[in-house]
C-alpha positions as CSV (number, residue, x, y, z in Angstrom):
1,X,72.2,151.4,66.7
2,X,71.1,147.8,65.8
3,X,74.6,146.4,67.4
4,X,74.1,148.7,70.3
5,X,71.0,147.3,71.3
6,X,71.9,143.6,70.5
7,X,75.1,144.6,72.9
8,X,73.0,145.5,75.1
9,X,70.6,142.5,74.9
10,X,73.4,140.4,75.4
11,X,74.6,142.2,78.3
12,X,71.3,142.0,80.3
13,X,70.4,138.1,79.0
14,X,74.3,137.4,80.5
15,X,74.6,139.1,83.1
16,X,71.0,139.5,85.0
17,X,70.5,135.8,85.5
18,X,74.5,136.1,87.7
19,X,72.7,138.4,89.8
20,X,69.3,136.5,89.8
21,X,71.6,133.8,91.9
22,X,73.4,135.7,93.6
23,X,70.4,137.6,94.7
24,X,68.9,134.0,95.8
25,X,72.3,132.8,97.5
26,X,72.7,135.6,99.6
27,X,68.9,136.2,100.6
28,X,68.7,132.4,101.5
29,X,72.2,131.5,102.7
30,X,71.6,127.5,101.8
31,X,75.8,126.7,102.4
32,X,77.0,129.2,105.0
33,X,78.9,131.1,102.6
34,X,77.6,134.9,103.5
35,X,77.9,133.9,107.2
36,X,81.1,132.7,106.6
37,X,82.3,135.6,104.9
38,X,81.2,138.5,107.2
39,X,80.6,136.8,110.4
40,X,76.7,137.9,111.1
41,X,74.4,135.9,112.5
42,X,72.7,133.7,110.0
43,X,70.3,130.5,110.0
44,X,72.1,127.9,110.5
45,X,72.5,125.5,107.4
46,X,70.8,122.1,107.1
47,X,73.5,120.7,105.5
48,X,76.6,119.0,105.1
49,X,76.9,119.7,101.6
50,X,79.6,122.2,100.5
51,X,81.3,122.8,103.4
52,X,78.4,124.2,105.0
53,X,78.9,122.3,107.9
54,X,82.6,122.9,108.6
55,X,82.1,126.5,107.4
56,X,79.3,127.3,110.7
57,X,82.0,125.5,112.8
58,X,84.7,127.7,111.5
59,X,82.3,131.0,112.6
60,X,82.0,128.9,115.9
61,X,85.4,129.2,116.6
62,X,85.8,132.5,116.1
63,X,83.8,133.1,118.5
64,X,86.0,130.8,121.2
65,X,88.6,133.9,120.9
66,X,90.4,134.4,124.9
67,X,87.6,131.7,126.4
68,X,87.7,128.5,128.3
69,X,85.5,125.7,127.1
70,X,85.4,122.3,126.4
71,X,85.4,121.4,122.7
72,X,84.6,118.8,120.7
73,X,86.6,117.5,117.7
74,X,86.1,114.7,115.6
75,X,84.3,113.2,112.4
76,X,80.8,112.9,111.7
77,X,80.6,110.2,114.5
78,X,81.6,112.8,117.3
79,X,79.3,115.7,115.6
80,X,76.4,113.9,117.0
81,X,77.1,114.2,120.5
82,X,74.6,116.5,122.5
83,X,76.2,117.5,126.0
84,X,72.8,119.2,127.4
85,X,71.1,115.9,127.3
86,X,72.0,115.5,131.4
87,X,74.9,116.8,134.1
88,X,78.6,116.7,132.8
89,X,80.9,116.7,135.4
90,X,82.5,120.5,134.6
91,X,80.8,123.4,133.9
92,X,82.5,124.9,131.0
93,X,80.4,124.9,128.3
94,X,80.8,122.6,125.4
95,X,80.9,123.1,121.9
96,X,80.8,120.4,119.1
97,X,83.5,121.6,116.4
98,X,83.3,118.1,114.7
99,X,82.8,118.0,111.3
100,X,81.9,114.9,108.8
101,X,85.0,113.2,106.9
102,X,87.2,114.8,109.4
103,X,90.5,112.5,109.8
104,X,93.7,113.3,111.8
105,X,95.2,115.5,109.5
106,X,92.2,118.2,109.5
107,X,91.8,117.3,112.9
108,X,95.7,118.8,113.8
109,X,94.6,121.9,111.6
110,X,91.5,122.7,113.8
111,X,93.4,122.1,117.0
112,X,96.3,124.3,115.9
113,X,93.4,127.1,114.7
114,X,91.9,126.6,117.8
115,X,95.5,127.2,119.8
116,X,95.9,130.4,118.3
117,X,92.3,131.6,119.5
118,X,92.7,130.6,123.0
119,X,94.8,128.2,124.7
120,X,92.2,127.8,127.6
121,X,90.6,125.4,125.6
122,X,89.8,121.7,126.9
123,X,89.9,119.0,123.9
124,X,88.4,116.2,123.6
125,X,89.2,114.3,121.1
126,X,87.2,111.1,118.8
127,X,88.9,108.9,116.6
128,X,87.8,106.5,113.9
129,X,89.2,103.7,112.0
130,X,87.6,104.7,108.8
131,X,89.1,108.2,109.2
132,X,92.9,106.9,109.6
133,X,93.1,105.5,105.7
134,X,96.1,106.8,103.9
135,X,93.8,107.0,100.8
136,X,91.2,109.6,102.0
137,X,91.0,113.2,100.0
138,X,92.1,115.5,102.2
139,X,91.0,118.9,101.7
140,X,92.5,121.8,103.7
141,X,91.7,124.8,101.8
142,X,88.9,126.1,104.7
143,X,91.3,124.9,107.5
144,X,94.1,126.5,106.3
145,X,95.9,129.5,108.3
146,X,96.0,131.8,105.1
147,X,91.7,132.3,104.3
148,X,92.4,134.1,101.2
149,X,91.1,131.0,99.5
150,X,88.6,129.6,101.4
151,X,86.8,133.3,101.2
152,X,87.6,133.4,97.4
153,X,85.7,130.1,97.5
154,X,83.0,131.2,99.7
155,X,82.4,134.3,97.6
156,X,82.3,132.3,94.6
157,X,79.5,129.9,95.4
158,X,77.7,132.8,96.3
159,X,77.5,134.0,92.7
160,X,77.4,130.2,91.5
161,X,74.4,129.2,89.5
162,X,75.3,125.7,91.0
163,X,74.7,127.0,94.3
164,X,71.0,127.9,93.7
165,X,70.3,124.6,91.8
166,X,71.7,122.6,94.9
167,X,69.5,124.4,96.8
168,X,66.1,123.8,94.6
169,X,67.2,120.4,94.4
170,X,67.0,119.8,98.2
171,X,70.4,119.8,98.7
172,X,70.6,122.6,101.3
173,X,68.2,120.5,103.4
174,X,69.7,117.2,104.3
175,X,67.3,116.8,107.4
176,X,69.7,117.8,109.6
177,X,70.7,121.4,111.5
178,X,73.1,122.3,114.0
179,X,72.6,123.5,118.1
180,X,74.0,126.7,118.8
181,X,77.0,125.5,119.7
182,X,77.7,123.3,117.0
183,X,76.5,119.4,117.3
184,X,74.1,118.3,115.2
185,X,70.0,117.8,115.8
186,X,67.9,115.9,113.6
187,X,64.9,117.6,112.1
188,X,63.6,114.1,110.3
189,X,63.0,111.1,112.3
190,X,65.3,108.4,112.7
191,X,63.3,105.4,113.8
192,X,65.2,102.0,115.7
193,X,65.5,99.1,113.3
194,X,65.8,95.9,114.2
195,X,69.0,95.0,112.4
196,X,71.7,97.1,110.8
197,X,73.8,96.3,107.9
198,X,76.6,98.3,106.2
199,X,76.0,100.5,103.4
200,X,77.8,99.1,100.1
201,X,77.9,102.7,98.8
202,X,78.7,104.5,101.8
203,X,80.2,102.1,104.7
204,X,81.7,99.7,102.3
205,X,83.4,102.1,100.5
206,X,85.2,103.7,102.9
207,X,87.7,100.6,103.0
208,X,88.8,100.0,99.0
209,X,92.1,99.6,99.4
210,X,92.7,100.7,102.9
211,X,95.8,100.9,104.8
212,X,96.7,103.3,107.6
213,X,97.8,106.8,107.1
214,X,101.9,106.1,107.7
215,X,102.1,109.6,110.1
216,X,99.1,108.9,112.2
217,X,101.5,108.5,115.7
218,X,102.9,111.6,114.3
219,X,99.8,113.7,114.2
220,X,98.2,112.5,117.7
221,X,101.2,113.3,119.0
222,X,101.3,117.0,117.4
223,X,97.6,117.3,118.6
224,X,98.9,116.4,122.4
225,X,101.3,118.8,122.2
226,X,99.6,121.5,121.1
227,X,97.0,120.9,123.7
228,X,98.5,118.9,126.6
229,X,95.1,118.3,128.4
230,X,93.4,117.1,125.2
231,X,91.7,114.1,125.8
232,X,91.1,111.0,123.3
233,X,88.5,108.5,122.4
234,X,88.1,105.8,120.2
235,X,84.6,105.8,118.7
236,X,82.7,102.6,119.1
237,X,80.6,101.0,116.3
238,X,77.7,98.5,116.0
239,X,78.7,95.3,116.2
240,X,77.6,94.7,112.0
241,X,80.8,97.0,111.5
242,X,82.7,95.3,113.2
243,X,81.5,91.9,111.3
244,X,82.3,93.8,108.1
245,X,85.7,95.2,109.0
246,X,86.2,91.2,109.9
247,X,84.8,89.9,106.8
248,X,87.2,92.4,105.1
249,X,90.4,91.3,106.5
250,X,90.7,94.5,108.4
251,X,90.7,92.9,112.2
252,X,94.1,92.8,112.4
253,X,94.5,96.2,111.4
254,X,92.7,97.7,113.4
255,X,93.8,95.9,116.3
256,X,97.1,97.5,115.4
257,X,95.2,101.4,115.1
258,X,94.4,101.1,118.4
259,X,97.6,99.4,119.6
260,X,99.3,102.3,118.0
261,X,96.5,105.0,119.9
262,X,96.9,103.9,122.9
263,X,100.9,103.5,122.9
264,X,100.7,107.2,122.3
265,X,98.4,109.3,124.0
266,X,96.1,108.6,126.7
267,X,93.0,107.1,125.1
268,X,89.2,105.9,126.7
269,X,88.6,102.9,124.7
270,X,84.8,102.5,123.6
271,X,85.6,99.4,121.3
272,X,83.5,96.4,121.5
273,X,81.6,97.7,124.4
274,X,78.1,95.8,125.6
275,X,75.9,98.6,123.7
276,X,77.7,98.3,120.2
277,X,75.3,94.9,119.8
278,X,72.2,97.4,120.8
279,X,71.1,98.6,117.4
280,X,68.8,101.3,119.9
281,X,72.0,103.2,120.2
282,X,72.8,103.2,116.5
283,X,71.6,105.1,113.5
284,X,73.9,103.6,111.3
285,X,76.5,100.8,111.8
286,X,79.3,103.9,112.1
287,X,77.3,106.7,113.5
288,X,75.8,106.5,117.5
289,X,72.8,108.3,118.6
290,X,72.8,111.3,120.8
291,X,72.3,109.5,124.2
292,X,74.9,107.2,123.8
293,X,77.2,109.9,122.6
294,X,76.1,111.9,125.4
295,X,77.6,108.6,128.0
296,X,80.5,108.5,125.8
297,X,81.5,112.2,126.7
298,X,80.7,111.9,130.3
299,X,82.7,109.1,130.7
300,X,85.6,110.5,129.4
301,X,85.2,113.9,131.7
302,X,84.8,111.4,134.5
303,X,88.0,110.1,133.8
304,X,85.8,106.9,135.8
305,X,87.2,104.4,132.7
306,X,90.8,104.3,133.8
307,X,94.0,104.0,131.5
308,X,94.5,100.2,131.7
309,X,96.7,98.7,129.1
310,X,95.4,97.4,125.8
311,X,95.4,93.7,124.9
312,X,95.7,93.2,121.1
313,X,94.9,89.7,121.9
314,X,91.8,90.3,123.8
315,X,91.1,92.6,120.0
316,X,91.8,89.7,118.0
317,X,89.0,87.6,119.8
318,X,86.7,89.9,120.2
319,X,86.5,89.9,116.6
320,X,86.5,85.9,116.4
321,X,83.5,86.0,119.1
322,X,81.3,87.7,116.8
323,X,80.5,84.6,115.2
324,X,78.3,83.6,118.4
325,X,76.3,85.2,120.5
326,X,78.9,85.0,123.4
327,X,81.3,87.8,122.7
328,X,83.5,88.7,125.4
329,X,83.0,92.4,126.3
330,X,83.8,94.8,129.0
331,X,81.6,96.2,131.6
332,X,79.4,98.9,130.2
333,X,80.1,102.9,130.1
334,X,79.2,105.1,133.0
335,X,75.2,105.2,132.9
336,X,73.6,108.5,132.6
């Protein structure tokens, strides 16, 4: 009898607190996971933090099945972009599938998901420098064609004790959500400074032994073919970036990134424009605000930029001119 009621003691202490957090993960939803799994309408997350952010543009997707729309794809610098903030030359609405830490290679996997949903779709496409190392993690398990994992994944956090402890330890609320259809709002200020410098555990980083990933012509050009109408973009950044990518040694690469981009697709070129020295249109020295995003996108649904040919000279001494205040530029995106 004693051994019964110790098994059963045991039992309850082991297995009561499982359901205790699953109970919690499911009623509150912090990561996307139930949403992810069955497809209901759910809150959507505040986070960025395991996959939560990917996972609600995964559901978003779904939803694209057989329609024509416009749609976004891109790292965290692209997520940002609002397209209700004025008129956009087509009507079609516009979804923001961006996620953070996207690079090229996840970026092909959502465009060929997105292929096999509906081939009505109009891409448009932002690319980064810092998302083209040959040294970033690249994790495919919720953008691969076969879900079995990703929803043996999702189930799991569900009935993870580290799930609820994220959540009571603020990490399910990273002051940011998501619209409707998919870029991201802000729900804690972000005031103007009056100078930005790179972060040297974040920004930094990113460039520890950096060298371009060796397939990157390969992959824009899979993207293209897949969606023939796709459009590209290369993301601009504040000038400080730029400073540090010079101070790093990295000009002459990415001169050569974008030499490569635009001997392959069809690319709007936002590098070095006048606003990158306007810290008003920055949060960080990588990411751009909303309204600046918002020109970005118009411009390149304009088509008003024009497909002239790049000048990796004119790259190199841009980068020189940063040591004065008399930077050569080019004229300024289309205004609002």
């Amino acid at each position: 009898m004693q051994h019964r009621r110790f098994f059963i003691a045991f039992m309850f202490f082991t297995i009561a607190p499982f359901f205790a957090f699953m109970a919690i993960n499911i009623r509150y939803d912090p990561f996307y996971d139930l949403a992810y799994l069955t497809g209901r309408p759910s809150p959507t997350p505040r986070t960025v933090s395991h996959y939560a952010e990917l996972k609600y543009k995964l559901v978003l997707a779904r939803r694209l099945a057989g329609r024509r729309a416009i749609v976004l794809l891109g790292s965290s610098t692209t997520a940002a972009i609002d397209p209700e903030l004025g008129r956009l030359p087509s009507r079609l609405p516009v979804y923001n599938l961006a996620f953070s830490n996207a690079d090229i290679h996840q970026i092909e996997s959502m465009v060929h998901r997105l292929a096999k949903l509906s081939p009505r779709l109009f891409l448009v496409v932002g690319l980064d420098f810092f998302a083209a190392s040959a040294h970033r993690t690249r994790k495919f398990m919720y953008l691969s064609d076969d879900e079995t994992r990703a929803r043996a994944d999702a189930l799991m956090r569900l009935s993870s004790p580290n799930t609820t402890i994220d959540w009571l330890n603020g990490r399910g609320d990273l002051g940011l959500t998501f619209a409707e259809r998919g870029w991201r709002i802000f729900t804690r200020p972000r005031p103007h400074v009056s100078a930005l410098r790179p972060d040297p555990h974040g920004e930094i980083r990113l460039y520890n032994h950096f060298a371009l990933t060796p397939d990157y012509r390969e992959r824009l050009r899979a993207i293209a073919r897949t969606n023939p109408k796709a459009r590209f973009f290369i993301s601009p950044l504040h000038t400080a970036h730029y400073k540090l990518l010079l101070e790093l040694g990295l000009d002459g690469l990415y001169c050569d990134w974008v030499q490569l981009v635009h001997d392959t697709v069809d690319v709007v070129d936002f590098s070095f424009i006048p606003e990158t020295r306007d810290t008003t249109h920055f949060v960080d020295t990588m990411h751009y605000r909303a309204e600046l995003g918002f020109r970005l996108l118009k411009t390149v649904l304009d088509d008003e930029w024009g497909q002239s040919g790049f000048d990796r000279e004119r790259c190199r001494a841009s980068f020189q001119a940063l040591h004065n205040d008399g930077s050569e530029q080019r004229s300024s995106i289309t205004a609002q």
